[in-house]
DSSP file (Angstrom, degrees, kcal/mol; ACC not computed):
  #  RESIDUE AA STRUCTURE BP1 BP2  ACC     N-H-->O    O-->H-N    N-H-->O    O-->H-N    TCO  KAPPA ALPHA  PHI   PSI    X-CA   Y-CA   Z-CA
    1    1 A X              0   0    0      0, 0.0     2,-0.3     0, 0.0    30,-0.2   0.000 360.0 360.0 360.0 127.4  117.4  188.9  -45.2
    2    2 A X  E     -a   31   0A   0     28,-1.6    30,-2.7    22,-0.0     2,-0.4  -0.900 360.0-149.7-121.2 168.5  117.4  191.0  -41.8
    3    3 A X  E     -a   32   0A   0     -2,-0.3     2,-0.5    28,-0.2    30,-0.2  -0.898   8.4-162.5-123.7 156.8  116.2  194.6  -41.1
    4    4 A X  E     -a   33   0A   0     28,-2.0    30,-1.7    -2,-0.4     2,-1.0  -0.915  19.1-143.9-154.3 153.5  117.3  196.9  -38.9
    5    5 A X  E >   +a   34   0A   0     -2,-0.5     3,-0.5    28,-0.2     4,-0.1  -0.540  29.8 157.0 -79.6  76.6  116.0  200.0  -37.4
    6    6 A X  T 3>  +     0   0    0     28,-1.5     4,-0.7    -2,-1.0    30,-0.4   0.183  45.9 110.7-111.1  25.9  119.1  202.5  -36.8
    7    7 A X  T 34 S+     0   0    0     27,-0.3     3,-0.3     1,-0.2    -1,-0.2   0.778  76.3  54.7 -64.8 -22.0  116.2  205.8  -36.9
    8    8 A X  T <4 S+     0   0    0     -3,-0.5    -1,-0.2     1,-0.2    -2,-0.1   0.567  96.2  66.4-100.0  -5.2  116.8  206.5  -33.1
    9    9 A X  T >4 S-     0   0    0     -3,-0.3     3,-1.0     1,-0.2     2,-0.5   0.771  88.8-168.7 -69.8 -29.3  120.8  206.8  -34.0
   10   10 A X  T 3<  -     0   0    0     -4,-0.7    26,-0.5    -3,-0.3    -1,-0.2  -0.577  62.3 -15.3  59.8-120.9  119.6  209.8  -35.8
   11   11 A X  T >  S+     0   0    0     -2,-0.5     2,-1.8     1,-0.2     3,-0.5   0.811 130.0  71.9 -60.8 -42.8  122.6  210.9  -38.0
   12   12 A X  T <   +     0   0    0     -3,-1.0    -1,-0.2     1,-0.2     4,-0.2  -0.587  62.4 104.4 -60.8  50.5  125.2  208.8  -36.2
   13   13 A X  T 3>  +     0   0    0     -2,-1.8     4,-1.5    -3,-0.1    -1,-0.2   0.561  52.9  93.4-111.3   0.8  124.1  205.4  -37.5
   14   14 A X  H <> S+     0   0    0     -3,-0.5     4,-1.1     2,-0.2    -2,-0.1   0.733  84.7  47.1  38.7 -75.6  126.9  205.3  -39.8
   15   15 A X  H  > S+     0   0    0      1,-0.2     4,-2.4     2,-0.2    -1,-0.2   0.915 109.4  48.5 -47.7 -67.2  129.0  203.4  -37.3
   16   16 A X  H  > S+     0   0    0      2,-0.2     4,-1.5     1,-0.2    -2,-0.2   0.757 107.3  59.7 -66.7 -23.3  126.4  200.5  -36.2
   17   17 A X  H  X S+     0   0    0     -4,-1.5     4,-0.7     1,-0.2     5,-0.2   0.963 106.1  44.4 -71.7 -27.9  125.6  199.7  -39.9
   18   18 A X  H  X S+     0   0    0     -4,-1.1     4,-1.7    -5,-0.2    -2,-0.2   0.884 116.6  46.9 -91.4 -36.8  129.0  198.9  -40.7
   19   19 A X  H >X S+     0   0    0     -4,-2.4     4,-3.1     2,-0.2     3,-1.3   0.988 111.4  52.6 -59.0 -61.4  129.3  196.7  -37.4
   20   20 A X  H 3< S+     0   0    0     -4,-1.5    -1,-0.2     1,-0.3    -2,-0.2   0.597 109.1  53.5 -54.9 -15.5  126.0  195.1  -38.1
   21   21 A X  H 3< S+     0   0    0     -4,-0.7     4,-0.4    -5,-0.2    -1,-0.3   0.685 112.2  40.7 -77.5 -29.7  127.4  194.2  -41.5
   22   22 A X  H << S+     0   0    0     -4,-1.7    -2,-0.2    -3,-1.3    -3,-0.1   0.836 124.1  31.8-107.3 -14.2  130.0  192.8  -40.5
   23   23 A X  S  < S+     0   0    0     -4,-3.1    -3,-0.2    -5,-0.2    -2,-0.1   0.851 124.4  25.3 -58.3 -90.1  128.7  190.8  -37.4
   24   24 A X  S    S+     0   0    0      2,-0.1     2,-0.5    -5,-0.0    -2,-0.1   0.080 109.8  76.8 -90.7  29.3  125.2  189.6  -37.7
   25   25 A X        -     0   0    0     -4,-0.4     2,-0.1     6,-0.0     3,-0.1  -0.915  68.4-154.0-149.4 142.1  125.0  189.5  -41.7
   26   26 A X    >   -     0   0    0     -2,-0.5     3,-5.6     1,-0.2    48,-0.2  -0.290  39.0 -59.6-112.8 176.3  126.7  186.8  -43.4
   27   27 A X  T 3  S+     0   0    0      1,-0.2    -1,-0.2    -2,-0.1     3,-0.1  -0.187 122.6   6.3 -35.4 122.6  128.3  186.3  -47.0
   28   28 A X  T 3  S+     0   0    0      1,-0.2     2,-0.3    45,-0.1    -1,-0.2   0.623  95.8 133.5  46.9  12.4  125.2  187.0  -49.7
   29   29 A X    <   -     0   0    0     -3,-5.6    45,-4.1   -28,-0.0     2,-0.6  -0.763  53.1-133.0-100.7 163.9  122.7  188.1  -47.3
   30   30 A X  E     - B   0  73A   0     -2,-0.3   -28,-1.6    43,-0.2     2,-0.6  -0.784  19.5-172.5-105.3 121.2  120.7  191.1  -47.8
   31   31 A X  E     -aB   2  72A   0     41,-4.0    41,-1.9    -2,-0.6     2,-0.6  -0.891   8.4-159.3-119.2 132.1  120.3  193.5  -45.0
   32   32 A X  E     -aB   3  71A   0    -30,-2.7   -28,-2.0    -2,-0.6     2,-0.4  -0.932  15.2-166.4 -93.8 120.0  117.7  196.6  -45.2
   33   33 A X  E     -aB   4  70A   0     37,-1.4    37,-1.5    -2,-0.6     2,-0.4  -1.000  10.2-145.2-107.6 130.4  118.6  199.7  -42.6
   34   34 A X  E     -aB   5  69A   0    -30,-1.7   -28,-1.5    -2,-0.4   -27,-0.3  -0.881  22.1-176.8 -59.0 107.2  116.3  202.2  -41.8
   35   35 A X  E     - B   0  68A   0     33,-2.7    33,-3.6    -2,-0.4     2,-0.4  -0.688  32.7-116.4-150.6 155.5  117.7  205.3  -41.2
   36   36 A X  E     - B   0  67A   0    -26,-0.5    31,-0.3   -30,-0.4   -23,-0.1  -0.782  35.0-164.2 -77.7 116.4  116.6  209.0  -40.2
   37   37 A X    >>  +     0   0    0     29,-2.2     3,-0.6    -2,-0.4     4,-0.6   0.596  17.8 164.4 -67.0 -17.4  117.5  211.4  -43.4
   38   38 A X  T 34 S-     0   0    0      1,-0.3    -1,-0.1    28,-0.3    29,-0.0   0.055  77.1  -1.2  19.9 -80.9  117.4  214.8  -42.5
   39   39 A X  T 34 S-     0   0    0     -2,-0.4    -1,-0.3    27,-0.0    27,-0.0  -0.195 103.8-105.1-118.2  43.4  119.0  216.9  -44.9
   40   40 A X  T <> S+     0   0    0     -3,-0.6     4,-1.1     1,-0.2     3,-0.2   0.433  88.8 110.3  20.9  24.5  119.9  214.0  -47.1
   41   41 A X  H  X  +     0   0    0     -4,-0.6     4,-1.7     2,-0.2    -1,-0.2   0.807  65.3  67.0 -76.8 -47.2  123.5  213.7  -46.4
   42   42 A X  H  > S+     0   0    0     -5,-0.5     4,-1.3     2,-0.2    -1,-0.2   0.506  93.6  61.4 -68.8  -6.5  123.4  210.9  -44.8
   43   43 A X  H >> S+     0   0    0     -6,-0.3     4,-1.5    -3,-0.2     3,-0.7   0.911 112.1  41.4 -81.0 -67.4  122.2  208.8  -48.4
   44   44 A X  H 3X S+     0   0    0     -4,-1.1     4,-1.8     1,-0.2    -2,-0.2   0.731 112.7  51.8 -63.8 -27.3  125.3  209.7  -50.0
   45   45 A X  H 3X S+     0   0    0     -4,-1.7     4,-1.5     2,-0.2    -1,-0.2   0.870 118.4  41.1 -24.8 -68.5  127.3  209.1  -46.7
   46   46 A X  H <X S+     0   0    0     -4,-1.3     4,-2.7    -3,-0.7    -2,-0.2   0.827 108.4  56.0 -16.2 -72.5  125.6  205.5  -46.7
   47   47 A X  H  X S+     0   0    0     -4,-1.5     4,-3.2     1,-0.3    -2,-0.2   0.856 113.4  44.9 -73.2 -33.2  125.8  204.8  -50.3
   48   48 A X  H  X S+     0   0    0     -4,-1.8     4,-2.3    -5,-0.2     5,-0.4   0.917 106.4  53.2 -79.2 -21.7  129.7  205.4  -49.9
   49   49 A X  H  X S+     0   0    0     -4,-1.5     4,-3.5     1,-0.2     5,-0.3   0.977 111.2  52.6 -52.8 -44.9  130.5  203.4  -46.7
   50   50 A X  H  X>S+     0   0    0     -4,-2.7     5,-2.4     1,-0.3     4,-0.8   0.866 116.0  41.5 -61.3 -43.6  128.7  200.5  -48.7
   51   51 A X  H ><5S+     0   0    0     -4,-3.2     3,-3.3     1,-0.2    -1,-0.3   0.958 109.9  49.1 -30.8 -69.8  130.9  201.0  -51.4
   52   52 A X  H 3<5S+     0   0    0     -4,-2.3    -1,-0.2     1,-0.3    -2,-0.2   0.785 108.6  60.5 -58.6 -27.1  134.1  201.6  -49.8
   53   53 A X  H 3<5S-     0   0    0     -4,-3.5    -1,-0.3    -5,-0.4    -2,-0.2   0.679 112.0-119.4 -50.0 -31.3  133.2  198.3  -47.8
   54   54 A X  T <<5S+     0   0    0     -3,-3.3     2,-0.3    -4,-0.8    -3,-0.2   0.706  72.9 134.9 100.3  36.2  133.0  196.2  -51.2
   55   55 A X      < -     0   0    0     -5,-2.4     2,-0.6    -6,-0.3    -1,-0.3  -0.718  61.2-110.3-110.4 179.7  129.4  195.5  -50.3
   56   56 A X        -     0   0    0     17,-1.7     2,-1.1    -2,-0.3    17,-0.5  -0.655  15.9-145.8-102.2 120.5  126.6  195.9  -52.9
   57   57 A X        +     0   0    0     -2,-0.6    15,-0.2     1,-0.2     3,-0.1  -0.665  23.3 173.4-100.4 100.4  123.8  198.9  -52.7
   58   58 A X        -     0   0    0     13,-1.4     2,-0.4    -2,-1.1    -1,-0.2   0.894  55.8  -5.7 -83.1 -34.3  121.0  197.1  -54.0
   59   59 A X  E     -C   71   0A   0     12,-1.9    12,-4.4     2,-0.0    -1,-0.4  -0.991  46.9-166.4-170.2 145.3  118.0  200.2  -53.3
   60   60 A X  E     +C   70   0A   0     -2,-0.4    10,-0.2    10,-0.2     2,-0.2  -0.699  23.3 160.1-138.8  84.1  117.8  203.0  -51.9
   61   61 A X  E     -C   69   0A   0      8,-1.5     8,-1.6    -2,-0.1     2,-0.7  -0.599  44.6-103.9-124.3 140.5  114.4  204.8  -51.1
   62   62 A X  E     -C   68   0A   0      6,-0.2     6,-0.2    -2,-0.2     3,-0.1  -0.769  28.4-171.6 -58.9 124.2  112.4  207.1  -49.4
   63   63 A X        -     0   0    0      4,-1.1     5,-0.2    -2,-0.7    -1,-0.2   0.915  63.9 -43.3 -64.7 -58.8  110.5  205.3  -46.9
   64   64 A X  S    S-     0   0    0      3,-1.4    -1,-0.0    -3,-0.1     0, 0.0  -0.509  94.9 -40.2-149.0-128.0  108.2  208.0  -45.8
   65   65 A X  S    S+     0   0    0     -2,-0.1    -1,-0.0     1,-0.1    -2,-0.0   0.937 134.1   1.1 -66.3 -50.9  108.6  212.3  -44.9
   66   66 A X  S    S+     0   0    0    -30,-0.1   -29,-2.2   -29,-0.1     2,-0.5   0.532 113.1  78.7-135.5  13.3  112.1  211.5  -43.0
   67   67 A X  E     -B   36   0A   0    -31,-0.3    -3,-1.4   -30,-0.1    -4,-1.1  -0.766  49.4-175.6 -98.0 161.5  113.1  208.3  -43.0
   68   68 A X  E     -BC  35  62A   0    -33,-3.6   -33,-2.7    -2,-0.5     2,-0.4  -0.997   9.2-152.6-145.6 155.2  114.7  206.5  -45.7
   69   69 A X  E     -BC  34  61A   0     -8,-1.6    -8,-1.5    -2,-0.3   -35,-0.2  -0.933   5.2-169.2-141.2 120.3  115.9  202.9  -46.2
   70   70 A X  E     -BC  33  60A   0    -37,-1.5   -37,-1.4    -2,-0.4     2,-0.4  -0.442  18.4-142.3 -96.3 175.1  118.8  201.2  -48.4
   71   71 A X  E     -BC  32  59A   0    -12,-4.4   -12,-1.9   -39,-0.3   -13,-1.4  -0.989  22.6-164.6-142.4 135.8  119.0  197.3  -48.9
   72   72 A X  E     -B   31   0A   0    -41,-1.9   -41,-4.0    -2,-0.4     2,-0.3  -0.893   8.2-153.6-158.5 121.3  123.2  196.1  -48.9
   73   73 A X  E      B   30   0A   0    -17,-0.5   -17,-1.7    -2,-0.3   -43,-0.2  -0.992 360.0 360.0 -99.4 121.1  123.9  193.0  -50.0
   74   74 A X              0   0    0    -45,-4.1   -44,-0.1    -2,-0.3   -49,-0.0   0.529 360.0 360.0 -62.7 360.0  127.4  191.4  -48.4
């Protein structure tokens, strides 16, 4: 399992999650990203890249007042 912290990406982390899937996390590992929410657009944004990637959206949570954090299995 790795985490990663993509909150200083603000809205724009969108890009680096899908690289950082597809680098540093291997076949049936579970990766958590942390992400900035704002106006919650960016969970449904999320939940489809992971789809459209064929990867698995295991949870999806508020973390605290504006971050939020999903867990993607590969």
């Amino acid at each position: 399992m790795k985490r990663f912290d993509l909150r200083h990406l603000k809205s724009d982390f969108y890009g680096r999650m899908s690289e950082l899937m597809n680098k540093d996390v291997a076949k049936d590992e579970v990766a958590i990203f942390l992400f900035e929410v704002g106006d919650f657009s960016p969970v449904q944004k999320s939940a489809d890249i992971v789809k459209e990637s064929g990867w698995t959206l295991m949870n999806s949570l508020k973390f605290n007042e504006v971050d939020w954090t999903i867990v993607v299995k590969k």
